[in-house]
KOLTIDREN-297480 format. One line per field, with one value per residue (C-alpha): residue number from 1; x negated, y negated, z negated. Coordinates in pm, 1 decimal, padded with zeros to 6 digits. Layout:
N
i: (NUM, ...)
X: (X, ...)
Y: (Y, ...)
Z: (Z, ...)
END
This chain:
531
i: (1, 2, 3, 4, 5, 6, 7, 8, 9, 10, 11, 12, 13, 14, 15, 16, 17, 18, 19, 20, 21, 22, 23, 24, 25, 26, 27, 28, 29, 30, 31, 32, 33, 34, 35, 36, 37, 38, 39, 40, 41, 42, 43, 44, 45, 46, 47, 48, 49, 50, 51, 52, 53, 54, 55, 56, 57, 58, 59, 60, 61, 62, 63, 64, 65, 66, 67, 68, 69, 70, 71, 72, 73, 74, 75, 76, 77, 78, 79, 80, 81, 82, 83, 84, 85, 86, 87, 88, 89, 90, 91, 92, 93, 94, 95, 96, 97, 98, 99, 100, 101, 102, 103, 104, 105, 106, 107, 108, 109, 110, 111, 112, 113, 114, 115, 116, 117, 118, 119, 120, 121, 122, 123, 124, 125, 126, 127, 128, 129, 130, 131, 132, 133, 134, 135, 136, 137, 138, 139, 140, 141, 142, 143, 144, 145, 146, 147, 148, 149, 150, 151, 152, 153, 154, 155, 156, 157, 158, 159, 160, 161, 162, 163, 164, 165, 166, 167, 168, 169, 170, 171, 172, 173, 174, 175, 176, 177, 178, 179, 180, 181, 182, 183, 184, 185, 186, 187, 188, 189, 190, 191, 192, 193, 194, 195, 196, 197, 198, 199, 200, 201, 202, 203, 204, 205, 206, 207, 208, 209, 210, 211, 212, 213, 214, 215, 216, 217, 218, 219, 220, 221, 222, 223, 224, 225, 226, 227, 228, 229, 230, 231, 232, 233, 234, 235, 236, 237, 238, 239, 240, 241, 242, 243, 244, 245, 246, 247, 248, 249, 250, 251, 252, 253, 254, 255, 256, 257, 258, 259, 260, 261, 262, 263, 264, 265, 266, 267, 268, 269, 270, 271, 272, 273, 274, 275, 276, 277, 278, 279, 280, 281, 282, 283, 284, 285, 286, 287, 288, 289, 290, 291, 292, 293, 294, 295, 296, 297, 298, 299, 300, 301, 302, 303, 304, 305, 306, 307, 308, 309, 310, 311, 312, 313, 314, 315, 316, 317, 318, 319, 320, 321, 322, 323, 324, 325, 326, 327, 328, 329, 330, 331, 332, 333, 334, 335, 336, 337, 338, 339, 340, 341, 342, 343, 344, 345, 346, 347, 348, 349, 350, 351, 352, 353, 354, 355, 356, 357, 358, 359, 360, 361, 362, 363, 364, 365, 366, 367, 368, 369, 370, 371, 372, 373, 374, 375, 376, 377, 378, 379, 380, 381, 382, 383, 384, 385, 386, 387, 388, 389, 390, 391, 392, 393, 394, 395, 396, 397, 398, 399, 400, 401, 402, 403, 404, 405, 406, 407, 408, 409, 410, 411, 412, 413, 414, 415, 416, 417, 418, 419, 420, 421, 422, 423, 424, 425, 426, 427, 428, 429, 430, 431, 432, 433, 434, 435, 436, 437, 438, 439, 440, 441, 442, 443, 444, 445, 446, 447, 448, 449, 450, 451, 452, 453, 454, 455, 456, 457, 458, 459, 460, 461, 462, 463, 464, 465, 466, 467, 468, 469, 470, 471, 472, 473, 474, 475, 476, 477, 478, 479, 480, 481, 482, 483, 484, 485, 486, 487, 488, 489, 490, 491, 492, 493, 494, 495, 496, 497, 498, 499, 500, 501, 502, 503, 504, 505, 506, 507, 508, 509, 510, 511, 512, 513, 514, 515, 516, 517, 518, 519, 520, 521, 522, 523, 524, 525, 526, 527, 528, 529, 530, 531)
X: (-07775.2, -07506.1, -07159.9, -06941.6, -06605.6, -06286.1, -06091.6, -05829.5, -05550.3, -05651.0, -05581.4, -05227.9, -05191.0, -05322.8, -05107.5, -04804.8, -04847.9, -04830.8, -05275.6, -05439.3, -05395.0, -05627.6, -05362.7, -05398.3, -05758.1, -05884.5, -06226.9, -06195.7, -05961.9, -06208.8, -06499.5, -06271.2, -06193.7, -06531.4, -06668.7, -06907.6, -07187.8, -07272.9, -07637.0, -07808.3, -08117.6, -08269.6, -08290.6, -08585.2, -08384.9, -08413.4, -08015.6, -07782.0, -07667.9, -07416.9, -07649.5, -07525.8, -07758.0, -07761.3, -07907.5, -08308.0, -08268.8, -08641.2, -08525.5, -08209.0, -08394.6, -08646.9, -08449.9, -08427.5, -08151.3, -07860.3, -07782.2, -07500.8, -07240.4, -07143.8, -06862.2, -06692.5, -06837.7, -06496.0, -06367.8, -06685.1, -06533.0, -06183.4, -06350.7, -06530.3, -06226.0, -06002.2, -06235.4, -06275.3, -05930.7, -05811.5, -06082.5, -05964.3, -05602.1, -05696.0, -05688.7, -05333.0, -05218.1, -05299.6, -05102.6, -04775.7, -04790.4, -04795.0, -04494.2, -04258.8, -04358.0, -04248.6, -03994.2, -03718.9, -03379.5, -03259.7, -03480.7, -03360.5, -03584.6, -03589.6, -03581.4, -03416.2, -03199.5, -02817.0, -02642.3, -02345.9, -02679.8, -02793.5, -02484.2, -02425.7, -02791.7, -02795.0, -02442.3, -02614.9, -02898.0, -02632.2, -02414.2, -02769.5, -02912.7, -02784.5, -02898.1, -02644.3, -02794.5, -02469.9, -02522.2, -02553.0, -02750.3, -02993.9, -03076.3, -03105.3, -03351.3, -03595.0, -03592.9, -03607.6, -03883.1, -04077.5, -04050.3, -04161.7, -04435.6, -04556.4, -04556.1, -04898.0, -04874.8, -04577.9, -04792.8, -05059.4, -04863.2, -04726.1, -05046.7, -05175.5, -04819.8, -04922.1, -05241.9, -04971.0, -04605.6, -04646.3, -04792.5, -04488.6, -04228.6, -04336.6, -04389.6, -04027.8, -03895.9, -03995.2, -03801.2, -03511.1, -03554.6, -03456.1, -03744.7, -03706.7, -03877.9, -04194.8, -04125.5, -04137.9, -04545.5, -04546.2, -04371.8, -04570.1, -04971.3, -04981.0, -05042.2, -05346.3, -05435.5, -05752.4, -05490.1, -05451.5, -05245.1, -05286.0, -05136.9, -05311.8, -05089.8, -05290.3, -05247.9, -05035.8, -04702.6, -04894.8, -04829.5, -04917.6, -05139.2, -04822.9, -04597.1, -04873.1, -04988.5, -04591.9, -04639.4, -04962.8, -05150.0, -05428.9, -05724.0, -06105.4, -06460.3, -06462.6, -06195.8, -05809.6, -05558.1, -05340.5, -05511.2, -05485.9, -05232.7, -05117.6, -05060.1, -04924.3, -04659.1, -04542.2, -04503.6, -04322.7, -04075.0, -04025.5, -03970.6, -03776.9, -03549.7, -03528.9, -03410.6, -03135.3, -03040.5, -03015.1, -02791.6, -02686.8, -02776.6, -03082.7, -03098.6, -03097.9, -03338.9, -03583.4, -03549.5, -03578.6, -03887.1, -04025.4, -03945.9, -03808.0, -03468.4, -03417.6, -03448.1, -03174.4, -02960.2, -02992.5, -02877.8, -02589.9, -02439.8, -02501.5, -02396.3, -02036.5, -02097.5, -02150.5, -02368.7, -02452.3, -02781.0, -02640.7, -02434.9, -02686.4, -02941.0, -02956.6, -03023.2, -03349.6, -03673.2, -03784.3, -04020.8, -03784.3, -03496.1, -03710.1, -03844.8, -03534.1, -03467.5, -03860.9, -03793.7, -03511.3, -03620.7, -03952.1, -03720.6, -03532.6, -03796.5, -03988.8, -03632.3, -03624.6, -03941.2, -03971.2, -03618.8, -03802.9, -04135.8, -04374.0, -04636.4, -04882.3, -05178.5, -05103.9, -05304.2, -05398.4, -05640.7, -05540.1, -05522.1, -05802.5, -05819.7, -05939.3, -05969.3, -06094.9, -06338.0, -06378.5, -06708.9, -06894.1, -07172.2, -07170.6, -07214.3, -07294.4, -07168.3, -07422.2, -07608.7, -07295.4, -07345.3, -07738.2, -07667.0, -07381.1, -07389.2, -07081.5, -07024.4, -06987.9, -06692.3, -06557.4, -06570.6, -06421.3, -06114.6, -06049.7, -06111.9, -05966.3, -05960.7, -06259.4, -06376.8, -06736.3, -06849.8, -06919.7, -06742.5, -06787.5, -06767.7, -06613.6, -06520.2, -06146.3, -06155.2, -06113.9, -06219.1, -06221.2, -06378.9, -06209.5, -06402.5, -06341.3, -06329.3, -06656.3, -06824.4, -06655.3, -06837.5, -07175.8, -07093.9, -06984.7, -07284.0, -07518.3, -07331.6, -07644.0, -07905.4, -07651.2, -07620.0, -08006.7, -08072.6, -07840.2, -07920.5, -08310.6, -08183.1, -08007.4, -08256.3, -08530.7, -08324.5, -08478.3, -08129.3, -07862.7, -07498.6, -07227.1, -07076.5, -06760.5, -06507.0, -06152.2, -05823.5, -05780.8, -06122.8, -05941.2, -06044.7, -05801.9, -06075.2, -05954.3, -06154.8, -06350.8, -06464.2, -06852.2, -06775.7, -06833.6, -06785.8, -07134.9, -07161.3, -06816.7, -07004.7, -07331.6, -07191.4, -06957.7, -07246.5, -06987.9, -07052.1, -06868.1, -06728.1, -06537.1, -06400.1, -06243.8, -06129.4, -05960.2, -05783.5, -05672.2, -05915.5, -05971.2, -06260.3, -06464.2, -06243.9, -06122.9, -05924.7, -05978.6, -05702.4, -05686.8, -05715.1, -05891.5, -05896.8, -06235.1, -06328.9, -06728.4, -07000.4, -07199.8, -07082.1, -07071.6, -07234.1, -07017.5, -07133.9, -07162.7, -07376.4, -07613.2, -07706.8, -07885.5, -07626.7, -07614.0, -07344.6, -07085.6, -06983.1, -06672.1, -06662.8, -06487.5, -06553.2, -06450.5, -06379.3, -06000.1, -06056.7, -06285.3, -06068.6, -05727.6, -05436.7, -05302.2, -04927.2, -04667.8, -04732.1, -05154.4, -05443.8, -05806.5, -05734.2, -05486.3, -05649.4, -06004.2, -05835.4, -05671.2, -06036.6, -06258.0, -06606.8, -06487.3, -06485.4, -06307.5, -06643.4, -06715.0, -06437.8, -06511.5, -06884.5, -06769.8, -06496.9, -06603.7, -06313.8, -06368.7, -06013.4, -05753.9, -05490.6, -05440.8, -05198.6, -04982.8, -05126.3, -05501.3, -05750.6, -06017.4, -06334.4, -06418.0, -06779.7, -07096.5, -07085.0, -07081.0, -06932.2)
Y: (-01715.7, -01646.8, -01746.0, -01479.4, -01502.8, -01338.4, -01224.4, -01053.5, -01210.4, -01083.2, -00734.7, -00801.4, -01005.2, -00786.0, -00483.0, -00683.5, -00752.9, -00377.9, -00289.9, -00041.8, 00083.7, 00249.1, 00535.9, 00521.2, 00530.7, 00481.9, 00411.1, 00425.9, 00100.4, -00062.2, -00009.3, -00121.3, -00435.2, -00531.1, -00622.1, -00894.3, -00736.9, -00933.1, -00936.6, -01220.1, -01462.2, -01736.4, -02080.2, -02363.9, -02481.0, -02118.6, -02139.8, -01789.1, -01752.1, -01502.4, -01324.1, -01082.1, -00778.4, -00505.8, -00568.1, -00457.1, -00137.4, -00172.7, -00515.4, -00390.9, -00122.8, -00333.7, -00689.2, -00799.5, -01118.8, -01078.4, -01306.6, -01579.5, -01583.9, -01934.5, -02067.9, -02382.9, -02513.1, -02548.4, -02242.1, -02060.6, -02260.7, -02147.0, -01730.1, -01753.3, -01960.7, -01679.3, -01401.5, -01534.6, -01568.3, -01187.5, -01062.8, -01298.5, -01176.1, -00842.1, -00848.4, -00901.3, -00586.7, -00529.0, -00806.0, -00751.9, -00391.6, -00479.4, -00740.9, -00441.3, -00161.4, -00382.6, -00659.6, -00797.1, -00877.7, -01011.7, -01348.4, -01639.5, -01941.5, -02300.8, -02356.8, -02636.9, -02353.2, -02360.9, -02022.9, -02156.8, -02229.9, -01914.0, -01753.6, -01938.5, -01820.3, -01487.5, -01495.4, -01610.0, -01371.2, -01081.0, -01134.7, -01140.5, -00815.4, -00430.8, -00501.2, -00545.7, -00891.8, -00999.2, -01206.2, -01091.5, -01219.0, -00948.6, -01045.4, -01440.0, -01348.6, -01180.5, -01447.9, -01727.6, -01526.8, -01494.4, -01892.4, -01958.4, -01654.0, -01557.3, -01886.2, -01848.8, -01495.6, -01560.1, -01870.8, -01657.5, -01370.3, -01601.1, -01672.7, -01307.6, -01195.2, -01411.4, -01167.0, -00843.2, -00889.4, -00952.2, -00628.6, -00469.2, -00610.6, -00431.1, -00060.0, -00137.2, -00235.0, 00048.5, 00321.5, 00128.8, 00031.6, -00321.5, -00575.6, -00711.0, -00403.1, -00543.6, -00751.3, -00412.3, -00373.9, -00688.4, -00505.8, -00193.8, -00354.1, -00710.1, -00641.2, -00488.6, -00179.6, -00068.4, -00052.3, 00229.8, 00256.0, 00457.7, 00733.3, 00782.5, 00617.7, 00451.4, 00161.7, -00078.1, 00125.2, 00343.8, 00683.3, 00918.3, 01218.4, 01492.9, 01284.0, 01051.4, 01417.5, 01523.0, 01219.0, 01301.2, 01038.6, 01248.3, 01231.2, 01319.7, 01226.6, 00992.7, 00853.9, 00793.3, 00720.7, 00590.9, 00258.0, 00220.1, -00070.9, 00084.6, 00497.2, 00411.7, 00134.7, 00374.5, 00656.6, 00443.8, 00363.4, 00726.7, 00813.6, 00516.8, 00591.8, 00954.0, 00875.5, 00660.4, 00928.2, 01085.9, 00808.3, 00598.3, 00328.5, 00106.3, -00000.6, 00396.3, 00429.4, 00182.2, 00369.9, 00680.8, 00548.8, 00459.5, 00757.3, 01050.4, 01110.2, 01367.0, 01095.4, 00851.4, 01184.5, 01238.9, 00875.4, 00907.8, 01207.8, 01064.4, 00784.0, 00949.9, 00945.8, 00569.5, 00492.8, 00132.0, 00085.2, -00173.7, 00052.8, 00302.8, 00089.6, 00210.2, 00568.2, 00560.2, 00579.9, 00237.0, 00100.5, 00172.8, -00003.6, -00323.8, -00264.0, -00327.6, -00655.1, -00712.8, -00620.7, -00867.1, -01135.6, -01101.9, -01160.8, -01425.0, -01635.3, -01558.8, -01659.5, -01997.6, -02057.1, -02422.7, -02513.8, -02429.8, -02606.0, -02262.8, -02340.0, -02063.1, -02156.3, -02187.6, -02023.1, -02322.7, -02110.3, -01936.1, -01537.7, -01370.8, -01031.8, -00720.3, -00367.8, 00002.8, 00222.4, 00598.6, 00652.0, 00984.0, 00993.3, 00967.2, 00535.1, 00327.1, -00048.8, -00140.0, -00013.7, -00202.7, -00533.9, -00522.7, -00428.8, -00615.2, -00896.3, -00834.9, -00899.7, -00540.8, -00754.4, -00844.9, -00439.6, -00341.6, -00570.9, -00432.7, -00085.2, -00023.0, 00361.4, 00415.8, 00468.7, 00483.3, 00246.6, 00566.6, 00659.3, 01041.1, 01282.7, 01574.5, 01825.6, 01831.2, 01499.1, 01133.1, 00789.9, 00447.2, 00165.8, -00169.0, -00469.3, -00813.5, -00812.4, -01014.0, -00736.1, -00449.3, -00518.3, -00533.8, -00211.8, -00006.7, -00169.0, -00041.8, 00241.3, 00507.3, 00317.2, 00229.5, 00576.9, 00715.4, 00429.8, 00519.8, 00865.4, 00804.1, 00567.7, 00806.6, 01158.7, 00863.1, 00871.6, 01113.1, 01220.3, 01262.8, 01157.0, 01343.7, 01629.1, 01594.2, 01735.1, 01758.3, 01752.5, 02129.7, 02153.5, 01976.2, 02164.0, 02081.6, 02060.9, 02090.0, 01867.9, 02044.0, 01969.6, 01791.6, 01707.5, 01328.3, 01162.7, 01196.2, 01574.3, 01617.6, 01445.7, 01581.4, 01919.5, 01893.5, 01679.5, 01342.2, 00987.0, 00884.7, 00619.8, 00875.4, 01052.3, 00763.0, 00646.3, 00987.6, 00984.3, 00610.1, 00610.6, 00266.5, 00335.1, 00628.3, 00786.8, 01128.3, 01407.8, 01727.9, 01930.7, 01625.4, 01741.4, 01573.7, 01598.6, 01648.8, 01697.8, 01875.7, 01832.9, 02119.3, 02474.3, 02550.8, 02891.4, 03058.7, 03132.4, 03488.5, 03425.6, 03168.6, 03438.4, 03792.8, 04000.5, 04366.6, 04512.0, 04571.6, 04927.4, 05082.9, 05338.8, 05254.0, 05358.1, 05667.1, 05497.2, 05339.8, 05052.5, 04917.1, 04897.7, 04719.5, 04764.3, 04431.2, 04361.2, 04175.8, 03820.2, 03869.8, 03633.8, 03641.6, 03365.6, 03565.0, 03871.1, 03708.2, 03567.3, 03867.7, 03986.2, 03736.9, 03762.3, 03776.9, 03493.5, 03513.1, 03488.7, 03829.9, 03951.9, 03919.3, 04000.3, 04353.6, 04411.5, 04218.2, 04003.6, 03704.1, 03514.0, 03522.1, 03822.7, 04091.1, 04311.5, 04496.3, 04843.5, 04740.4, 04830.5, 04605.7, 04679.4, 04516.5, 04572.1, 04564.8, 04941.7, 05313.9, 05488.5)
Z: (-06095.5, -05813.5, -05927.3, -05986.3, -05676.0, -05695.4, -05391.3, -05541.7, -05347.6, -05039.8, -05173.2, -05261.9, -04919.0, -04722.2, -04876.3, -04812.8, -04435.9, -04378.6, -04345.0, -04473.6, -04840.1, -05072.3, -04995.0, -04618.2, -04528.1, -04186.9, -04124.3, -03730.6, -03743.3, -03956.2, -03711.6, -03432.3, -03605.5, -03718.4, -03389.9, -03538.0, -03760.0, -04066.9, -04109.0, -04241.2, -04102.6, -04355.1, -04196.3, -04252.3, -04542.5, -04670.6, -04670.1, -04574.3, -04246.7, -04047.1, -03783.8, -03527.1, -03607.7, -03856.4, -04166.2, -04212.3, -04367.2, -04555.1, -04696.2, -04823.0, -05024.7, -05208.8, -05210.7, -05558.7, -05504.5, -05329.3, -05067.7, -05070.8, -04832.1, -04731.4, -04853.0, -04969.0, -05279.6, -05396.6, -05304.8, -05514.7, -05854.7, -05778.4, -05730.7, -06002.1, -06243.2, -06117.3, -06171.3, -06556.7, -06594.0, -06480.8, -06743.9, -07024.8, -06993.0, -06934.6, -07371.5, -07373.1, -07364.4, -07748.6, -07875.7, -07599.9, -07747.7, -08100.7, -08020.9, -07832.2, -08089.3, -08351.7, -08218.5, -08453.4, -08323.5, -08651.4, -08678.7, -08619.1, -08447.4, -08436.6, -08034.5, -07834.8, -07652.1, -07718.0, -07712.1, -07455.7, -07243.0, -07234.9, -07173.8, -06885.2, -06767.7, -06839.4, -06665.5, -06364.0, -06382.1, -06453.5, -06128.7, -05889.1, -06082.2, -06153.5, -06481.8, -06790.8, -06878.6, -07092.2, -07418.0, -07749.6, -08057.1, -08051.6, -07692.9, -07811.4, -08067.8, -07861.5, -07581.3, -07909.2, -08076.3, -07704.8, -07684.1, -08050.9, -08114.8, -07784.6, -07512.0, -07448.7, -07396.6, -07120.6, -06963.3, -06882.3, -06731.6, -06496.5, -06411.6, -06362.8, -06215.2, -05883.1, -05809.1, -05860.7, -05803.8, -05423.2, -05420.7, -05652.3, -05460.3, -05141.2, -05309.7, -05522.0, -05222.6, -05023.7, -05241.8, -05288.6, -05641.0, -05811.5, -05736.9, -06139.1, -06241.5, -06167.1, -06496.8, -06652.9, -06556.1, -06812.5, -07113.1, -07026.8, -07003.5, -06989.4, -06625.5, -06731.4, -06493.5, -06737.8, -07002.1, -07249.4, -07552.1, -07892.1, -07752.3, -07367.0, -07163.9, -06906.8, -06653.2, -06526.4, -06553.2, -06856.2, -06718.6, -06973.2, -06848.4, -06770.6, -06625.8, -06392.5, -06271.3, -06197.7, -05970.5, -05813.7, -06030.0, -06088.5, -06327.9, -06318.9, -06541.1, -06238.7, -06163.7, -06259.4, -06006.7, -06301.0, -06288.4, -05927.2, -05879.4, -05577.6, -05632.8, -06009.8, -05861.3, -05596.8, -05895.0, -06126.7, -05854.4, -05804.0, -06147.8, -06213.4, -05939.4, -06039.5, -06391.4, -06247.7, -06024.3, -06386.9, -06615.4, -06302.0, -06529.1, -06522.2, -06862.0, -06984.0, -06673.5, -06834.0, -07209.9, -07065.8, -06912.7, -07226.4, -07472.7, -07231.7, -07057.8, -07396.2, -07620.7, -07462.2, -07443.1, -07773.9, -07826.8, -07639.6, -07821.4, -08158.0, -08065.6, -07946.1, -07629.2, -07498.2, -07228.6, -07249.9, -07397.4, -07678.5, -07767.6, -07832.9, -07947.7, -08308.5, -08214.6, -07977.4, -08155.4, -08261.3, -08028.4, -07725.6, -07953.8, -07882.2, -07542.5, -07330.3, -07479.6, -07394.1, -07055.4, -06992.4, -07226.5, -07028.3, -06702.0, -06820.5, -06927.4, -06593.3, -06399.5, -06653.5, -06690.0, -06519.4, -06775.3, -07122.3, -06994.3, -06928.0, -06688.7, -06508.1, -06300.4, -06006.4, -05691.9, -05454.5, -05276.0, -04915.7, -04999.5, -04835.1, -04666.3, -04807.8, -04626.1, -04741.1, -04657.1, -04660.2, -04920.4, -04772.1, -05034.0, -05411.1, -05498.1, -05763.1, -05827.3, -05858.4, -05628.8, -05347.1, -05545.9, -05459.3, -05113.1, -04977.8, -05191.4, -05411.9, -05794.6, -05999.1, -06158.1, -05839.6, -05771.1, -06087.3, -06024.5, -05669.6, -05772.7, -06107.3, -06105.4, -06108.5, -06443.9, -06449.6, -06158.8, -05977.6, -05661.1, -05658.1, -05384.7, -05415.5, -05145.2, -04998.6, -05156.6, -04981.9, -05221.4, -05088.9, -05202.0, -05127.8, -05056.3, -04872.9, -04529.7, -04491.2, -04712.5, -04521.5, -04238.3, -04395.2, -04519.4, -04190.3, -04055.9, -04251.2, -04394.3, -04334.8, -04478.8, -04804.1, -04842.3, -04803.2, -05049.5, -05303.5, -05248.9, -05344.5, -05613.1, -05808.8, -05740.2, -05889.5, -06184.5, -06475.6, -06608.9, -06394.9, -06348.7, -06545.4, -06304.0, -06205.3, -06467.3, -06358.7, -06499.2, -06511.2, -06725.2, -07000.5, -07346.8, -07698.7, -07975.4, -08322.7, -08586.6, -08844.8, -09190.4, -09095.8, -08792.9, -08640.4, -08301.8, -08221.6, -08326.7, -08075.2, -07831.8, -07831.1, -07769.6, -07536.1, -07329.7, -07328.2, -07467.5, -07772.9, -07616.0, -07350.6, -07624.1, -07766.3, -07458.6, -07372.8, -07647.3, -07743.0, -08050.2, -08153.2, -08420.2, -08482.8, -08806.2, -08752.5, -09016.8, -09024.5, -08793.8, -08594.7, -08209.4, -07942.8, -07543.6, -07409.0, -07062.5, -07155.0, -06878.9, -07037.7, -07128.8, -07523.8, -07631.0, -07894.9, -08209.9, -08114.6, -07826.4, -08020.1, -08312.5, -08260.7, -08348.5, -08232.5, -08092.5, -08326.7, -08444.5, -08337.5, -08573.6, -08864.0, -09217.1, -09369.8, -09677.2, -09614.4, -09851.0, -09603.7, -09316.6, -09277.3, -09050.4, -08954.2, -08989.4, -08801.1, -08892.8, -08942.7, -08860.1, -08880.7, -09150.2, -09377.6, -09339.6, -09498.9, -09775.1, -09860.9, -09943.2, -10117.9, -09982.3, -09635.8, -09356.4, -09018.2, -08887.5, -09074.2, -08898.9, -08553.0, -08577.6, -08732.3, -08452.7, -08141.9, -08183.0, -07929.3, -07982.2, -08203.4, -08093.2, -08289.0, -08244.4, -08525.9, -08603.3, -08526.2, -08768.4, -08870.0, -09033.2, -09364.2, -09330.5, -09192.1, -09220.1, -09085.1, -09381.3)
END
């Protein structure tokens, strides 16, 4: 079985010298750079070799194995350890959430950490920052209760931070805003970028669907540009720096970040009017309260980390280079692993946003795929046959991809008395498992009135259209019992319970009523009659 290789440090390397970005796609410069084609040649000892020429468009169709690149035995075991260790911290996020939602300042811990110690440090670390990093006991608790309850939590973010903070730093940098927010991505996801809480917010930075779209962070059945590391760190520095044009304050920046710019200003004036978040503390909604002193508990222990003993992996491995290409024609993950000799987990980690492991195409529309540089050339290479192969792939496939469904086809559906995620599903042409992921569902319970986001794939008849009904009279009744004149405040639903018998249903069957506006001083048959 081929071992699974991670070259996720290339990305962030690469980003950081100044290349090309997911965001800035040139395919020209990539052919111009690849002048050596990567095709491959087997040797006596049946090993993989680089060969000048294109790749053998038949084989690449029917070839069952992929074939290994060489490489380093040791640098294979430190891929494939990497690879494994992005995935198992990638569960993080569920237990850093549960510690910010509910965090306790009052605690106290049992932690070789004096408090003149600390104030000295945070001293330190509140003269090199714009943040208000002075001592207090709540503060002391959090960074105690960090150190006692959630070590290896903070161990392996150090670890994980090396594959994204390079990569923060630059896009923080580049708008001018403080480089210690990239501690925030911790507090926010566990530096998770498929990360999506109980209520939708999604990614790295956990944009929730409004505000990542105010930022052009825009979302499809395909794909979600809120889990790109690179478009969601460039729109959390603009919002971040836009709310501090707001409180010119970065601790209010950061709450206002978390629970709205209305909330911290409804803080401030309960609170009489001061503006320093401590201050205020006891008047923002409750997981906010906590997530400041996450944030800079998070940052001291990340500044102090080699004093209290916390120990990351450490990357020995030279960063390798990764580039982008424009995709012209709808793509699999599979179907690139098969062909270019790629893992579909090595895929997923350089290409977060896409959701599916499907790299659409849709007109007016650019989406890159981002690959290692060895693979990039394979692909440019052979970039016609890839395409005609995953093109007679997927029309060999007896049912077909989900159409693209954008943002703007969004539909609210209200939960009804009988209905079940698989009912939902089945008519609205979507997998369970989307609609639980669209709206931060963690098992399949619903109540009735609940509402759900669905994004269908299939048009729903209406119950009008599904029954034989003929065309309803427009004649009303002669007999004024059976008609009523709706009234300012009136609904289908108070109107048929002024008259047992009667459904809303009845209602707009007998008067063609298709939604739900009436208007006062309409009359409304009360029957399936002439007279």
């Amino acid at each position: 079985m081929k071992a699974l290789y991670f070259h996720f440090w290339a990305a962030i390397l690469f980003l950081c010298t100044g290349e090309l970005s997911a965001q800035q796609i040139d395919t020209t410069a990539v052919k111009q750079m690849d002048t050596v084609s990567t095709g491959f040649i087997k040797t006596s000892s049946g090993k993989a070799t680089l060969d000048d020429t294109a790749l053998d468009i038949p084989a690449i169709a029917i070839k069952k194995e992929t074939t290994q690149l060489e490489d380093l035995a040791q640098a294979y075991q430190y891929d494939s350890l990497w690879l494994a260790e992005l995935y198992k911290n990638a569960s993080l996020f569920d237990e850093m959430y549960a510690e910010v939602s509910d965090l306790k300042t009052g605690e106290s811990y049992v932690v070789d950490l004096p408090t003149d110690t600390l104030k000295a440090r945070l001293k330190r670390l509140n003269d090199k920052t714009p943040f208000n990093i002075g001592y207090n006991a709540s503060l002391e608790s959090v960074i105690k209760s960090f150190l006692t309850r959630r070590r290896g939590l903070i161990e392996k973010m150090l670890t994980t931070s090396q594959f994204y903070f390079p990569l923060f730093e630059q896009e923080l940098d580049n708008f001018d805003v403080p480089l210690e927010i990239k501690y925030l991505a911790i507090v926010e996801s566990a530096l998770n970028p498929k990360a999506k809480s109980r209520v939708g917010a999604t990614g790295l930075w956990q944009f929730m669907f409004a505000t990542g779209k105010m930022y052009d962070l825009n979302v499809s059945s395909y794909v979600d540009d809120r889990r790109d590391p690179i478009a969601s760190t460039k729109a959390a520095a603009k919002y971040l720096k836009r709310l501090y044009g707001i409180f010119d304050d970065w601790d209010l920046a950061l709450a206002a970040y978390n629970s709205g710019p209305g909330n911290v200003n409804k803080a401030i004036r309960r609170s009489g009017g001061y503006k320093n978040f401590w201050n205020i503390r006891g008047n923002l909604p409750r997981e906010t309260a906590g997530y400041v002193p996450a944030f800079l508990a998070t940052m001291y222990l990340f500044e102090y980390a080699d004093e209290h003993g916390l120990k990351g992996k450490k990357v020995d491995r030279p960063y390798f280079e990764t580039d982008t290409i424009h995709v012209k024609e709808l793509i699999t993950f599979d179907q690139v692993a098969k062909l270019i000799d790629i893992s579909v987990e090595e895929l997923e980690v350089l290409n977060p946003a896409y959701k599916l492991n499907i790299i659409p195409k849709v007109e007016h529309k650019k989406y890159a795929l981002r690959l290692p540089i060895k693979q990039v050339g394979q692909f440019v290479n052979n970039e016609d046959a890839i395409y005609a192969y995953a093109k007679e792939q997927l029309d060999s496939i007896e049912k077909p991809l989900p159409q693209l469904v954008s943002s703007s086809d969004k539909i609210r559906y209200r939960v009804k008395s009988g209905d079940y995620l698989g009912k939902i599903a089945e008519r609205y042409g979507v997998g369970v498992s989307q609609i639980k992921r669209w709206n931060g569902l963690r098992s399949n319970n619903l109540r009735i009135g609940q509402r759900l986001s669905i994004y269908p794939r299939k048009s729903v008849p209406t119950v009008a259209s599904t029954k034989k009904v003929s065309k309803p009279n427009t004649q009303l009744p002669k007999d004024p019992s059976k008609v009523h004149v709706v009234q300012s405040g009136d609904s289908l639903w108070t109107i048929s319970k002024k008259y047992p018998g009667i459904t809303i249903e009845n209602l707009r069957q007998w008067n063609g009523i298709s939604g739900r506006n009436l208007k006062p001083g309409d009359k409304l048959r009360l029957c399936n009659c002439s007279s």
